[in-house]
C-alpha positions, 0 to 999 in steps of 0.5 A: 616407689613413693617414700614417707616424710615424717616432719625429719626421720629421714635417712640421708647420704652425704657425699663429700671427700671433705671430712670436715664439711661431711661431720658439719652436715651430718651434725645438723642433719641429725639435730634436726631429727635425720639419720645421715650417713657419709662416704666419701667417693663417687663408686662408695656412693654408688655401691651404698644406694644401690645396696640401700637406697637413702630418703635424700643425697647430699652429693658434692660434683667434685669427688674422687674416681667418680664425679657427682655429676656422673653419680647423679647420672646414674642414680636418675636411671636406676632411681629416678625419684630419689632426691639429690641436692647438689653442693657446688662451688660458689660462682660457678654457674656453669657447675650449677647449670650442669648438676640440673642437666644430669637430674639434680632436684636443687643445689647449694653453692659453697661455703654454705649455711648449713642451716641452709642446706637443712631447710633446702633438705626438708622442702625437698623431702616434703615435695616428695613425699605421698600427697593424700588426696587423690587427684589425677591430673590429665592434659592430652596424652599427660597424667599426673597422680599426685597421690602416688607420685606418678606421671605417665605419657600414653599410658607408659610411666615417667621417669620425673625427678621430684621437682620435674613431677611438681613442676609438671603438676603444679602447672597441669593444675593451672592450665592456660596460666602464665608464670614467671620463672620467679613465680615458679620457684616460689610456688614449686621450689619454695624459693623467695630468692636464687638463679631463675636458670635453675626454672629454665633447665628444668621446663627443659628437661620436661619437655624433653619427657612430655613433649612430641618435639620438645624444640617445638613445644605443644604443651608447656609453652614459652610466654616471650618476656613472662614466664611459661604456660600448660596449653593442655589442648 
């Protein structure tokens, strides 16, 4: 279900077993007019969403009994629009890319500006939020309606995290353009700087929802040496 996002009055979960990282996040959270609540284990976590799903997860990979990576797992299957930002370690690409694989819709490396992580939090929460005009988009078998934030495939609903259905509607609305992972990442994350793997990891996960043969793509398709293309034909 679609959730409203009211310029902050947002309730969000931070998931660290660090109580000194938690209380920072928390404090800047609230500041900026979010309600945050934390816990600090991967099974708590589960059993908070589950019994009250929150607007965003701020979810460490590295936690006790359950690891975010298994977290967002099992998020993306019962709540597969629900936002997740990541916190990994600071250098560890192969944490970065990993987090992506299993759904997250962005990640923020550690140590960390939390004023960062606000701003991150807030692009998120706006991305996912009701657009008003209704327009759906098609591109063969694909539609998109932004308006309920909704994808289907022959005629049977997607399950798109908030940046795969952005990414997908932001490049239906372009049909036959060719994008650089740069241009991407502004235009769909709102990024001017940060690893482009993380437009790469996502143009994958996406085939693999809307393409018959995602290792031989129809729809979205690689442009050697620029970017990526929708071909809707």
């Amino acid at each position: 279900m679609a959730r409203t996002y009211d310029s902050g009055m947002s309730r969000v979960l931070v998931v660290d077993d660090d109580d000194t990282i938690a209380t920072v996040v928390s404090g800047y959270l609230e500041r900026a007019g979010h309600t945050a609540e934390h816990v600090g284990d991967g099974n708590t976590a589960l059993k908070a969403i589950e019994a009250d799903p929150p607007e965003l997860i701020v979810l460490d990979i590295m936690l006790p009994e359950v690891d975010g990576l298994e977290v967002c797992r099992r998020v993306r299957v019962s709540h597969p629009g629900l936002p997740i930002i990541m916190l990994t370690a600071l250098g560890e690409a192969e944490d970065r890319i990993a987090g992506l694989e299993v759904g997250a819709d962005d990640y923020v490396t550690k140590p960390f500006s939390p004023r960062e992580l606000v701003l991150r939090i807030d692009s998120v929460l706006r991305r996912s939020a009701p657009v008003k005009p209704s327009r759906v988009l098609s591109a063969g078998s694909i539609t998109v309606d932004r308006a309920a934030r909704r994808a289907t495939r022959n005629g049977v609903e997607l399950s798109l995290t908030v940046r795969e259905l952005e990414l997908l509607a932001f490049l239906m609305e372009h049909p036959d353009v060719a994008f650089t992972r740069e241009q991407l990442m502004r235009e769909v994350w709102g990024w001017t700087f940060g690893d482009q793997s993380t437009v790469t990891v996502h143009v994958r996960r996406l085939r693999e929802k809307v393409e018959d043969d995602p290792t031989n793509p129809s729809l979205i398709k690689t442009v050697w040496g620029v970017g990526y293309r929708l071909e809707p034909s």
